[in-house]
C-alpha positions, 0 to 999 in steps of 0.5 A, a space after each residue: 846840463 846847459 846853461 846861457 844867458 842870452 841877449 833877451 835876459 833869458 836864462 834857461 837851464 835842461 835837466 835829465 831825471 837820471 842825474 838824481 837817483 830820487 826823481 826817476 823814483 818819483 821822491 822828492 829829495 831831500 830839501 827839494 820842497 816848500 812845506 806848500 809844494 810838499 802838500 801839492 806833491 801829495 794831491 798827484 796820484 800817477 806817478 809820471 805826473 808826479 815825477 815830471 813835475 818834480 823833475 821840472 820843480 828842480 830843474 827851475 830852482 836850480 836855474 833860480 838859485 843861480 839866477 839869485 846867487 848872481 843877484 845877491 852873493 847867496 845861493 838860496 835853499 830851494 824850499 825858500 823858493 815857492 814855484 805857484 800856479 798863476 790862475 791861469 796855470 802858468 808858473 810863479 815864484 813865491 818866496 816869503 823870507 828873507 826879504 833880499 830873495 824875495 826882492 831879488 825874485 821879484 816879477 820873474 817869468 818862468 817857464 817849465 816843460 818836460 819831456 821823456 825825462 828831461 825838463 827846460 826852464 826858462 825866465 826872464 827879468 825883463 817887464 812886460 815880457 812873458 816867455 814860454 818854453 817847451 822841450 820835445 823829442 824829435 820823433 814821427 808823429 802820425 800823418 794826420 798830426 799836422 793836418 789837425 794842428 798846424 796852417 796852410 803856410 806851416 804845412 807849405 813849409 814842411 812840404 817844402 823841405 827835404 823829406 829827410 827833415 820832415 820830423 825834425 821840422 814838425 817838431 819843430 813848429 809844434 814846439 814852437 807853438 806850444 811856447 808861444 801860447 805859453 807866453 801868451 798865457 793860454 796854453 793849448 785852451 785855444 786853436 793852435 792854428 791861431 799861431 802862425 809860426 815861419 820859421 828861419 834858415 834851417 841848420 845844415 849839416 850834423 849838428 843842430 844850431 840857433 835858428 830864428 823864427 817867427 810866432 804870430 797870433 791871430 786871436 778872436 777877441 776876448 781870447 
């Protein structure tokens, strides 16, 4: 697992399936679910969906334990944490008792994605500061992918790049760009093309690195 709390006042945590013998069965363990979320569990009829979303439902209860236990001294049970759906489809905390928990979880953003058996959660306490996140696999994508997907200024970048790093990089856009259309709360309803992402200095070397990049929106109105 990884863990860190960044200057943003985000928290994220990863998680892999394999670490719990119940979620790569796709069940719930024990003490896992709300009475809620057990009835929603129920309504899955494909057995990846149900484990991904079980995957990712544990992975952002731990990250909220923590993130509460900082808050009031007590780490909460997970079926006292209640991850909704927004209307929009977008994840939301609901806690009913106790009343400190719920204060304490209070106007949360959260995050969630899964990825070939790994899930990310992220959250943030700031107001008026949405996050999104997204987990991929670096891998090939057909030669087509980022003609649909991506702008003329992305597909200048990657072009641009060492050949050698071509599928490293569109993931990396795609990833990009899926987190911000999650924080925008529209997820992929729209044109991903309306995101535009730059991205920063790419790391060099073996291992991977913190890089910044940049995510702009171009929305017709109403969207």
């Amino acid at each position: 697992t990884q863990h860190s709390t960044l200057k943003t006042m985000i928290d994220w945590l990863v998680q892999s399936a394999s670490a719990h013998p119940c979620l790569a069965r796709g069940v719930a363990p024990v003490g896992l679910l709300s009475p809620a979320e057990q009835g929603r569990m129920a309504q899955f009829t494909f057995e990846k969906r149900r484990r991904d979303w079980l995957l990712g439902r544990w992975t952002a209860k731990r990250l909220l334990q923590g993130y509460a236990e900082r808050r009031t001294g007590v780490r909460p049970a997970s079926d006292a944490i209640t991850i909704a759906s927004a209307p929009d489809g977008a994840p939301r905390v609901v806690v009913e008792q106790p009343a400190g928990l719920r204060e304490a979880l209070a106007g949360l953003h959260v995050s969630i994605s899964h990825c070939h058996g790994q899930a990310l959660c992220a959250i943030s306490s700031q107001a008026g500061a949405p996050i999104g996140a997204d987990i991929e696999r670096v891998e090939p994508r057909d030669a087509g992918f980022a003609g649909d997907y991506f702008t003329a200024s992305e597909l200048a970048q990657i072009s641009a790049a060492d050949p050698s790093a071509r599928d490293m990089l569109v993931t990396l856009i795609w990833s990009a760009k899926e987190a911000a259309l999650k924080a925008l709360r529209l997820g992929l309803t729209v044109d991903t093309r309306s995101v535009a992402i730059e991205l920063g200095q790419p790391p060099h070397g073996p291992g991977l690195a913190w890089a910044p990049l940049v995510a702009r929106a171009s929305l017709a109105p109403g969207e």
